[in-house]
Structures are given as C-alpha cells and as structure tokens.
N, C-alpha and C positions, 0 to 999 in steps of 0.2 A: 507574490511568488507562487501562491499557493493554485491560483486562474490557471499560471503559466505551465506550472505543471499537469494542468487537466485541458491543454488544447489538442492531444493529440490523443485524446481516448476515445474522440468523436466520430476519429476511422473507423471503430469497428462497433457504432453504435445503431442503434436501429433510424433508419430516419422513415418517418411519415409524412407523406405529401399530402394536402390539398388543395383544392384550388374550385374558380368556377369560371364560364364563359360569357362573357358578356354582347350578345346579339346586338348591331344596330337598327335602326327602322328598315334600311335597306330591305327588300324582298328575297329571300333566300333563294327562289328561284335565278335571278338576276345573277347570282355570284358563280365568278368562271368556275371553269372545272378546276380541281385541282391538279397541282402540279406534282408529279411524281419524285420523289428522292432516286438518285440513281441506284442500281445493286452493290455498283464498286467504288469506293475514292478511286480519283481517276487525277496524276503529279502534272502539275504545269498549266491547271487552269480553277476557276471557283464558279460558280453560277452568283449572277446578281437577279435577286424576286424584286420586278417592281409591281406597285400598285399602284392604280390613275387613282383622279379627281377625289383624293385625300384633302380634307382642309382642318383635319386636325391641326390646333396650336404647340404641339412639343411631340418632338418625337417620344418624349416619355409615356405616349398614349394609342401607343402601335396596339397595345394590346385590346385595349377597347374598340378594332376597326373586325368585324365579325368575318370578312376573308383572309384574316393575318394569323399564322403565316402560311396554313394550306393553299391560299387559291389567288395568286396573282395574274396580274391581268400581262403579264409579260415574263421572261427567262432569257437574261444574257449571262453571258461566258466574258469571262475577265482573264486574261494572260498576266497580270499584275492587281494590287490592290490602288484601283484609280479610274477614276471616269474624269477627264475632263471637258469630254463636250454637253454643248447645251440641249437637256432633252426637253425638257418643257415645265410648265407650270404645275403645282400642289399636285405632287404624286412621292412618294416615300419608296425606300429600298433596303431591302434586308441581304446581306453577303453570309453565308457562315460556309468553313473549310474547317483546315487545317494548316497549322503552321510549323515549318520542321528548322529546327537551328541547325547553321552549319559546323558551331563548335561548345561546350561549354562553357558556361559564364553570364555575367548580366545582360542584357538587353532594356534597351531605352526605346519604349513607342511614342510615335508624334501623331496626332489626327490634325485632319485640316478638311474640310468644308463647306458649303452654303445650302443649306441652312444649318440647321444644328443636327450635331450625329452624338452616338455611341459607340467607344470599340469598346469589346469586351472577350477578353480572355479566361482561357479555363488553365490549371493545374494540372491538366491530362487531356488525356483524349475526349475526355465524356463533357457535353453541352451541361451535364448538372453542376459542375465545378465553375464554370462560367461567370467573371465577376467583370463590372466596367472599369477599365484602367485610364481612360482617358475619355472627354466628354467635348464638343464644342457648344457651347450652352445657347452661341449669338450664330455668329456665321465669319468667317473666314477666308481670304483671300488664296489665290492656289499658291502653294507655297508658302503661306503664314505660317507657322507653326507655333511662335509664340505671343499671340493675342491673348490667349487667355492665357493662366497658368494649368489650368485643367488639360488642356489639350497635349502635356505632354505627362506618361507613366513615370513609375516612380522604380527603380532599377528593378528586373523580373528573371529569377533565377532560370535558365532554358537548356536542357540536356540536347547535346548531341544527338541527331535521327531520331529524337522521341516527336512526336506528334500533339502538338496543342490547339485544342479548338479553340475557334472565334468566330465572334460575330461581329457586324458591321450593321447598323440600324441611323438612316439616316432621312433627311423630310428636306424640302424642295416645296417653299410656299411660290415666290413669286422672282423673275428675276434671272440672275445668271446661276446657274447649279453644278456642283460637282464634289468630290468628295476624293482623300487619298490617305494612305497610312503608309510612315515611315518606320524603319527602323536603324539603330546603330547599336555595336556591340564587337565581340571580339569579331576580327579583322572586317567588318563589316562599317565600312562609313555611313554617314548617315543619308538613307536612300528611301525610293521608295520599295517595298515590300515585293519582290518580283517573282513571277510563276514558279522559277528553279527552285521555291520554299514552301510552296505551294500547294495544297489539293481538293480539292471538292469534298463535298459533308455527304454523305451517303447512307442509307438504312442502316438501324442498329442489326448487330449480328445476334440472329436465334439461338446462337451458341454459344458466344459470350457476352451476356447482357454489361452493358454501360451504367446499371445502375450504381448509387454509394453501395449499397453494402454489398454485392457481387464484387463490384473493385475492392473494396477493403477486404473480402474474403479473400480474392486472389492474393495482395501483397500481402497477406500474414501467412498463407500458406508459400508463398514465394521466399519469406523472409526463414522461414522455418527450414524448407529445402537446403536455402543458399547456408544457414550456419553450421547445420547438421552435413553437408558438401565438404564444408571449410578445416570443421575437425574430423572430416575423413568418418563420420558416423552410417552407420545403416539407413539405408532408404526406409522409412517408414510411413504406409501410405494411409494409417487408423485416422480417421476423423470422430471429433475435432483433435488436435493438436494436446500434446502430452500437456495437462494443467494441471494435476494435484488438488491443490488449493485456490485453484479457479480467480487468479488474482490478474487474467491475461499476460502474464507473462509466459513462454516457452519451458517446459520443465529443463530440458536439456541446457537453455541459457542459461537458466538462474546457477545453477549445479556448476556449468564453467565459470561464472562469475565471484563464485562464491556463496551467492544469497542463497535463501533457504526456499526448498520448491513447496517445502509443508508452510507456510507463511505467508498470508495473505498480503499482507500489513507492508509488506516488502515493497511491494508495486512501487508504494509511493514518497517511499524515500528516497535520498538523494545523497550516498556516499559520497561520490565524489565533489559532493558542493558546486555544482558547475548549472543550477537552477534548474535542470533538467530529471525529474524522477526517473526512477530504473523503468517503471511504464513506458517513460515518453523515451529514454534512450534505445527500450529493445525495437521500436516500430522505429525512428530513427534511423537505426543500425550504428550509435554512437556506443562507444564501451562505457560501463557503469563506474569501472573504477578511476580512471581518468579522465580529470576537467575538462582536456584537450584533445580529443582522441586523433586529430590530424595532425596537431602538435606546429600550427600556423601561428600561435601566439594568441587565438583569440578562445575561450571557452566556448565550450557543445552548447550550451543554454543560451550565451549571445549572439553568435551565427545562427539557432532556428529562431531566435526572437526575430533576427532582420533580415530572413530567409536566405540565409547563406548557407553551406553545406559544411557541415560538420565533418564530414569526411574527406570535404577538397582541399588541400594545403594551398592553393594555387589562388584564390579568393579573398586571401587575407591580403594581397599586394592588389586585389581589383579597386575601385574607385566606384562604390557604390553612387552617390550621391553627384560624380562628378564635379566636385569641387575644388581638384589638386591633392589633396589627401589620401592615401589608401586604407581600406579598411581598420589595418591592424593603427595607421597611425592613431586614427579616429578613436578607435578602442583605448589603446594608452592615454589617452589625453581623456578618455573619458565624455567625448562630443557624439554628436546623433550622429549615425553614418547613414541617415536617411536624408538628414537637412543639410544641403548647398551652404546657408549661411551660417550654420553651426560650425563653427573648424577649430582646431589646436591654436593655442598660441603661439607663435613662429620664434622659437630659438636663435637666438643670435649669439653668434662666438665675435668676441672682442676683444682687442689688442689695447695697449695704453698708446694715445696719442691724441691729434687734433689735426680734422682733415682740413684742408687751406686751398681755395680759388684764389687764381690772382686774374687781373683783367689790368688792360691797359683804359684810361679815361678815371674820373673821378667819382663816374656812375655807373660803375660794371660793364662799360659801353661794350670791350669788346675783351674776349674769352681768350686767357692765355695759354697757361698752364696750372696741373694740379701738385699738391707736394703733399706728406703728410710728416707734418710738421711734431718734435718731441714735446714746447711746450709756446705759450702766449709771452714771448720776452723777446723784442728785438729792436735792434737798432741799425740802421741802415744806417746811419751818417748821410751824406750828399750820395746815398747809392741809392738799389734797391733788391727786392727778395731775389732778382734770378738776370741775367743777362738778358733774357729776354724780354724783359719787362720796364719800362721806360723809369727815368729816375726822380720823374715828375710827373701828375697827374696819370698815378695808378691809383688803384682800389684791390682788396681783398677782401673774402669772406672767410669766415674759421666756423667748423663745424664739431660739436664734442658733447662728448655727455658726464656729467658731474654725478658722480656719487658719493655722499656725503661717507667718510670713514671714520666717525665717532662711533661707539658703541651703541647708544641706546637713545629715545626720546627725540626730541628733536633738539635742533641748534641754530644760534645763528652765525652767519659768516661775512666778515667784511670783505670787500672785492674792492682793489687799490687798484688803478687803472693810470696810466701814465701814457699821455697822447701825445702825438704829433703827425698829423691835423685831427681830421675827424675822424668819431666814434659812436659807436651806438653796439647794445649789445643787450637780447633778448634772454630770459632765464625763464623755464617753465612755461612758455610759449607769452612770457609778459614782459613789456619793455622797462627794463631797469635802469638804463643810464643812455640817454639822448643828447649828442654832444658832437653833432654833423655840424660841423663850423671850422675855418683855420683856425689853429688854434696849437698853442705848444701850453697843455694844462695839465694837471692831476687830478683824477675824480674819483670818488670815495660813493658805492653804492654798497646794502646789505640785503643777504637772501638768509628765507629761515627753509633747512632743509631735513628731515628725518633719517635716521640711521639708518645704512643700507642700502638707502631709496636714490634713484639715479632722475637725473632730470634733463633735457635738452638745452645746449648752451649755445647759440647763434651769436654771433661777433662779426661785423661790418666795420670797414674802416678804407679811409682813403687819404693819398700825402697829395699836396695841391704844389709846392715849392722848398726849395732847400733840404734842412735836415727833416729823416724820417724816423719817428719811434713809434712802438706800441709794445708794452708788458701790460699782462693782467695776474692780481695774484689775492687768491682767496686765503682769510688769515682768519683761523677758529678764534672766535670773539670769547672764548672762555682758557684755554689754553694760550695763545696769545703768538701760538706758530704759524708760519708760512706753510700753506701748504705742498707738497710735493706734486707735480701735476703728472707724473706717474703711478701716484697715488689715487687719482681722481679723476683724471679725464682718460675716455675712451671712447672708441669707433668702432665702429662692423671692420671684420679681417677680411679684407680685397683677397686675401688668399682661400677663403671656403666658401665652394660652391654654392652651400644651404644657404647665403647671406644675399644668393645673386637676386633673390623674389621679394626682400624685406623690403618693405612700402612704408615708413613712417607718419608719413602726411598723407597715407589715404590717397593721391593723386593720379592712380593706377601708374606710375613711373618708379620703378627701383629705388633707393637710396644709391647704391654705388654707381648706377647711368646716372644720376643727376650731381654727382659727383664728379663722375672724370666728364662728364661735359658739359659743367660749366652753369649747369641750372640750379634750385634751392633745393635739397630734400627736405627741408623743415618748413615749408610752404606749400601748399596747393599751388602749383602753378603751370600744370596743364593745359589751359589755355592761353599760356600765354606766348608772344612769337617776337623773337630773337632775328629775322631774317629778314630780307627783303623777299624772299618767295610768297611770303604769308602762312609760313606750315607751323606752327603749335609744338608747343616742346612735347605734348603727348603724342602728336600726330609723329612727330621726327623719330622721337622712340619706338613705336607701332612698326615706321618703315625704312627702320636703321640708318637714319638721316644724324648728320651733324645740325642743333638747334642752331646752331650758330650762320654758319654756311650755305647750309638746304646741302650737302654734299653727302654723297654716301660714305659711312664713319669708314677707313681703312681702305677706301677704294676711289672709284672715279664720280666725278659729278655728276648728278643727277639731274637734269635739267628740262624744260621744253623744247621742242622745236621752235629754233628761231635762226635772227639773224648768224648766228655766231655755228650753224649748220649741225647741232646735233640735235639726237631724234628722242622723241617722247618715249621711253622703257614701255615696250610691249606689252601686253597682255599676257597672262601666263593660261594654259589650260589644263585642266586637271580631268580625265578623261573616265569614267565608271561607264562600258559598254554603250548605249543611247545617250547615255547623262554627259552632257560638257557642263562643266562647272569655268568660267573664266574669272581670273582674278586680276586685279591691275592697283595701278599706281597714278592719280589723277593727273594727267596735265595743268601746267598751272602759265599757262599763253592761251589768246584769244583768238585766231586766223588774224583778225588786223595789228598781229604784233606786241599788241598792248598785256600785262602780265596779269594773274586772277587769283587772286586770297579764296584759300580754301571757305571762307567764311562767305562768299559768293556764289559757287556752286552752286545750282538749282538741282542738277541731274547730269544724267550721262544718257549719250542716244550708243547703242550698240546695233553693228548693220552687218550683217553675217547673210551668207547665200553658197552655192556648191560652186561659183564662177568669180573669180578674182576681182573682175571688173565688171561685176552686175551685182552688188551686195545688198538685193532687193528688199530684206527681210528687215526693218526695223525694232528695235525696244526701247521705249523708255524707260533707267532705270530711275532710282531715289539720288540725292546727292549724299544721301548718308551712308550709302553702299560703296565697298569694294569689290562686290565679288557678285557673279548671276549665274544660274546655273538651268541648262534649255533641257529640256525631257526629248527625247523620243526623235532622236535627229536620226534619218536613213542610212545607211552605208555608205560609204563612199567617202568623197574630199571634200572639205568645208571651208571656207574661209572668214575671217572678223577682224573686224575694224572700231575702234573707239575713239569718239570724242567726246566734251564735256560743256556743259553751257550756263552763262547765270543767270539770273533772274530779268536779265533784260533780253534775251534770247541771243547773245552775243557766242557765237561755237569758240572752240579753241581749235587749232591744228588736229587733223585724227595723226593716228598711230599710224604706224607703218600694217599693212593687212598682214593679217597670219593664217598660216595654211595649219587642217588638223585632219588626221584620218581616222575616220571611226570607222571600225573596225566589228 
C-alpha cells in the first residue's frame, strides 16, 4: 500500500536524464542532411522518416543506427496511420504526431505489420511520457491484429481534444512491407486511426518547455489556481505555492479539508481509507475525506490503480478489459478489470422445477416441444406427455439441479426409480443408473451429497410400446423421508434476463437456447449437427437458426439457392466512410445442385467492382470467416457478389449482387 501511495510524488520530482550516442562505422560524411521538424503541428496529416539499406535484426535497435532519428533518407505524409503498399527491402520507418480523442473514455490500440513494429504512446503531449502499448515482435498480415497477443493495448484512459503523442517505429527486412494502427473506443468502431485525430510532431515551444518537471510545475500551479477558483479565493500569484510545512500539499487545501497546514506528517495519510494518501489525492484532485469522491461505486485508490478517473462517475459502467463485465461489476466481485479471463461468477436466479425435452423416435430423433415440468413422477398409461408427441416410440430429456437440504456434513440419498422402458440418468456429470433397454423394472441407485451444495441432474428416457411410466424419488437414507422435489430440484428462471448468458457446459451456447431448442445444456455439444444442412448446434445459435430444421427460429427459411427457387440471404454491409466491412451467411449448395456441410468449406471468393456486370475485383477469403472488410474504396457505386467453395474447388451458387454507395 504503502509503493502505491508514493506513485504520484514523482510529478513534481526532479528527474535527471542521461544518455549516450552510439556512431556506426558508416562515414558521417555520407549521412543525409537532416530533416527539419516543422514550426507548427499541422491536423489531418503526420510525416513517416524513412531510412534505406537498414539490416538491423529488431527494430529494438533503431537507436544504434547513427542517422536515427535526425537524418532520413526520405519524408512522407500519411493522411491515416497506414502504408499499405510495397516500398522495398531492409529500410525502417519512424511516425511520431499526435493523437486527439473524440470523446472521453477508454480506448483499445491494435498494431499490425511486416516486419516487426513499435507503437508507443505518451500520457500527454510530451514524447518524454512516451511508453510502448503494443509491439508486433514477428510480422503480421494486413489486418491481423490478433497474431500475437502483444499487438493489441490494454484499455488507455484518452480526454476529449487533449493531445497525445506517439510513435510508430517499425523495420522492413525482406518481402512484402506495411504497417497500420487501429483503434476502438467510445463511439468509435474498431478502425484504422484516421487524419480527423490526427497531427504532425513539430518543435518543442521556447515557451513552454515539454519537459517532466516544467509539466509538473505547470499542473500544480494549475491545480492550485483551479481550487482557490472553486472556493471563490483570491488570486494569488507568490511562488512557490502557500506550503507551511513544505509537505507538498496546498496550504489553502489542507485548511478546507480539515488537515493541519503546520504538519508535515499529514501528506501521507490516508483518512479516508480509500489507499490513496492526502499527497496522492490533492495532485489527483480526489477529495481526502471521501473513498469515492465521484461516488461510481468504486474507490479513488482503485480507479488510479487501473487508471480510471476518480472523478468520472461515467467509467464505472465502462468495460475495461472487454470482457462483458463493467468496471464496477469487476470491482464487486473482486476480479482484475485488466484480465479478459478474470470475470465474476455469473448469478443465477432459480425457480423450483425440472426442465423436460420431449422428441418423437426413441433416440431424440426428432425435437418436439419443451415443458417445465413440477416434478419426475408420471404415468402416461397407453398415452403420452402432450398430444403432440406420439404414444409410441418417444424419448425425453429432464434437466434439474439437486440441492442437498440437510443441514450439515454430508449425506447419503437413495434414488428409487420406476421405469417403463428405458432409463439412464447422470448425477454430478457421473452415470449412476444405465438402464436403456425395454423394460417395465425398478432401480435402486445412491448419491453422497453435501449440505447446501447443488449438483447437476440429467435424466434420459424413452417408451418403445404400450404403457408408459417414469418416477424418480430421492429418500434421505438417515431420516428415511421422501423427498419433496420442490424442495430440491431447480432450474434457471426463463423469466430474467441476467440468466439469458449462463453457459453451463462451457459450449459457448446459452443454457436456456439449448433448452427451448431442443439441444443438451449439460453437454458440450457444439459441434454437433441435428440437420440435413450440415450447420452445428453452435453454428445455428451464432445465426439464429433452428438446430433442428436449418430454419430461421420465428421466421422463414433459410435456405440455398436451388431447385425449389429461393435465393442465398445476401450479404449485409456495414459502411465506416472508405471502410465496407461485408458480413454474410454461407451458402450451403454447390452450382451443380448438390448440398455442402459447413465442415467442407475451404473459403469464400468475394468479386466486387463499380459495374454490376463487370465484378472484376476478386478476394479470397478464409472458410473460417464471416465477415471482410475492404480499406479505401473511392466514391461512388459499388457492387458485391459471394460464393463459397470446398476443398475440391466445387463453387456453390453466388448471391444475388448488392449495390452500396460510399459516400
């Protein structure tokens, strides 16, 4: 605690630089002239410095090249942060501007590519603040952004119209070359970094120096102005700043706060408990007496630990880490709001019951309807669960969770089971009673279960002829009761939203979709395909498909083009100024008619041009993709077309073309 309270005294400490130049054999005559900084930042463009016949191995060794970064052998202008054409072999490129947000809040940076780069950001305006946020270490394809896990930043606090430098440092051995940085953030999709944020790095001003401790001079006298403003105080223009007891705190703060201005000692405690000393709060501008001075739910001392703003209430509902969680959730539960795979454990509200699939066939063959059912006791006679369900060779699934309601230790339970056909039925993801056969028996299986403690209860069964029965009934082996299954079994409430994300099995598919349609929640079974289309119970959930059917859940069929004359669902496009981004839904026909399991897909050709019937322009995409997105298309009308092929180059039907105007 004690670190954390001394990271912010370093604003207004002295700092000493050294440093030395490292010459190579090169002849110093030989090296160009150097290259001027302009007089003014200048919005809507940056200079790229290159330098030729570099054969450094990492760019981590720019500094060791003796005309870096005074004297390049070249000076282009970038309108965006991005080169994608090929300039040539072993020459390296240095970018530095500024970058301006259009709103407050985080920001997420992507680099991307060939050979290996640098981005590096500053805390302000000043290149001495300057830290690398992203790295590509290997080299990268245009538009990879996630090869390495380095190449994307870790959320980055960015004020409205402030100004933050950066640099760009990247090397070009051999091959194809290019480099680009993205970003996303509030209302900002994830794009590349475009001129409109943009400005060139120009001479430091003779007037106000960029060094740390000029900056730090300026915000303590700034902070000093703004609270002596605030309580309506007299301008006071003595330097330094009213100190007393020379403890760097404000005499006029301490004195509204309560502290003592004759007390040194003060600095570095921490009334309010909120891990932040009255030091670190008055440079801050968090109040001393209050843990929460924005009053967002999360304390002053955990927002600047994970550089969030103590003063923005608005930050605690951000999504640092992009995980699904918001800050303050992350906070409550006590998870890293840095780490993706750190998250809350996900609450679930549950009702007393047991959820029930019924399926007609004796093997789940085909999806009926859902019920949820009060408990495991029934007897059809010569019927069956529902008129829609045949009165002979059906099957059902029952889904519930058991929580043992003794008090204390553990216990064991017998579980009485009275069949008519077969049965089988998993406890704590372990098969306890296997008993898939005709059959009209009784079976006696026992679980040992702890106080409290809830377990997952799967039950399969199927009627082949005549009468149909199934009861199950769990009886405390020490008490010698039946137990109540209102007592003991429960299910996620279909009625609250918070339950619609709960993934049991891990399978990235809901519990409640694999419920009303007819799939397992208590199984990984994501790959597996219910259809004659060939689409995957994961695939069907992704693109709001019935696993069952290939149909769209609530609406109309989803289909190929074929004989039966409907058409392949278009491509959708999603439009950012130059940038189309297109997204689609695979066809699953091959032009000769014949149908294509997603599991055959090699790729997608996408053919796009300004002329409807001339769609000159090819791409090959991946088969693992849905979605591509094209840079820098011209003005004007565009048109696109997609088809799909597998591994034996057999096409499917294309789509119908679509018209787009960028604008």
């Amino acid at each position: 605690m004690q670190a954390t309270k001394k990271v912010l005294a370093s604003l207004i400490s002295t700092l000493i630089l050294s440093g030395c130049s490292t010459l190579t054999p090169r002849d110093i005559d030989t090296l160009p002239a150097p290259a001027a900084l302009p007089d003014k930042s200048e919005q809507g463009r940056v200079d790229l410095w290159l330098y030729d016949d570099v054969t450094i191995s990492s760019v981590d060794k720019l500094d060791g090249i003796a005309r870096y970064p005074d004297n390049p052998d070249e000076v282009a202008q970038l309108s965006r942060l991005e080169i994608t054409q090929d300039r040539g072999d072993f020459y390296v490129g240095l970018v530095r501007g500024y970058i301006t947000a259009p709103a407050d809040g985080q920001y997420r940076f992507f680099l991307g590519s060939d050979d290996d780069s640098r981005f590096l950001l500053s805390t302000s305006a000043s290149p001495a603040d300057a830290q690398v946020i992203a790295s590509v270490p290997g080299w990268a394809k245009k538009g990879e952004w996630n090869k390495y896990s380095s190449q994307t930043s870790g959320g980055i606090t960015l004020s409205a119209g402030k100004r933050f430098y950066f640099e760009i440092r990247y090397r070009e051995a051999r091959g194809a070359d290019h480099f680009s940085v993205a970003w996303e953030g509030p209302g900002v999709a994830r794009s590349v970094i475009d001129g409109q944020y943009l400005s060139s790095f120009a001479k430091a001003s003779p007037i106000y120096p960029d060094d740390e401790l000029s900056i730090a001079g300026y915000e303590l006298g700034y902070r000093v102005g703004f609270f002596d403003g605030k309580q309506a105080l007299p301008f006071v223009s003595a330097y330094p700043p009213l100190d007393k007891d020379q403890d760097g705190l404000y005499d006029n703060w301490e004195t509204f706060y309560g502290l003592d201005a004759a007390n040194p000692n003060d600095a570095n405690s921490d009334g309010d408990d909120d891990i932040l000393a009255n030091f670190d709060e008055f440079r801050v501008g968090s109040n001393p007496s209050q843990a929460d001075s924005d009053g967002d739910g999360i304390p002053d001392g955990v927002e600047f630990a994970y550089g969030l703003d103590p003063l923005n209430p608005s930050d605690a509902q951000a999504d640092f880490d992009n995980d699904g969680f918001s800050n303050l959730d992350e906070y409550q539960a006590g998870t890293d709001l840095t780490d993706s795979d750190d998250v809350p454990l996900q609450t679930q509200s549950r009702v007393a019951g047991i959820w029930a699939q019924y399926f007609s066939g004796k093997s789940f063959n085909k999806f009926v309807m859902t019920k949820v059912e009060p408990e495991l006791n029934f007897s059809w006679g010569a019927g069956s669960p529902a008129p829609e369900i045949p009165i002979d060779n059906f099957s059902a699934r029952y889904f519930t969770q058991f929580t043992a309601p003794h008090d204390s230790g553990s216990r064991d339970y017998q579980v009485v089971i009275n069949r008519d056909d077969g049965f089988r039925m998993d406890f704590d993801g372990e098969r306890i009673v296997e008993a898939w056969t005709d059959a009209k028996a009784k079976v006696v299986a026992q679980i040992t279960a702890n106080a409290g403690q809830s377990y997952p209860v799967n039950v399969e069964y199927y009627e082949s002829a005549g009468h149909a029965t199934l009861s199950v009934q769990f009886i405390d082996t020490v008490t010698g009761q039946v137990q109540n299954t209102v007592d003991i079994f429960s299910v996620l409430d279909l009625s609250n939203p918070a339950n619609q994300s709960v993934d049991n099995d891990g399978d990235g598919i809901p519990d409640i979709w694999e419920y009303e349609q007819g799939t397992n929640s208590y199984v990984s079974d994501a790959a597996v395909v219910n259809n004659t289309a060939g689409i995957s119970n994961l695939k069907a959930f992704q693109s709001g498909l019935n696993p069952w059917t290939a149909e769209a859940i609530g609406g109309e069929t989803v289909s190929p083009s074929g004989s039966d004359g409907s058409q392949i669902p278009p491509p959708i496009i999603i439009s950012d100024q130059s940038s189309v981004t297109i997204t689609w839904v695979a066809p699953l026909e091959r032009s000769d008619g014949q149908s294509m399991a997603l599991s055959d897909i090699q790729g997608y050709e996408l053919s796009y041009g300004k002329q409807a019937n001339s769609l000159n322009t090819k791409i090959t995409i991946s088969g693992e993709q849905t979605s591509h997105t094209i840079e820098q298309l011209d003005v004007g009308t565009w048109y696109f077309r997609m088809r799909t092929f597998d591994y034996n180059d057999f096409y499917s039907a294309p789509t119908d073309v679509i018209e787009h105007i960028v604008k």
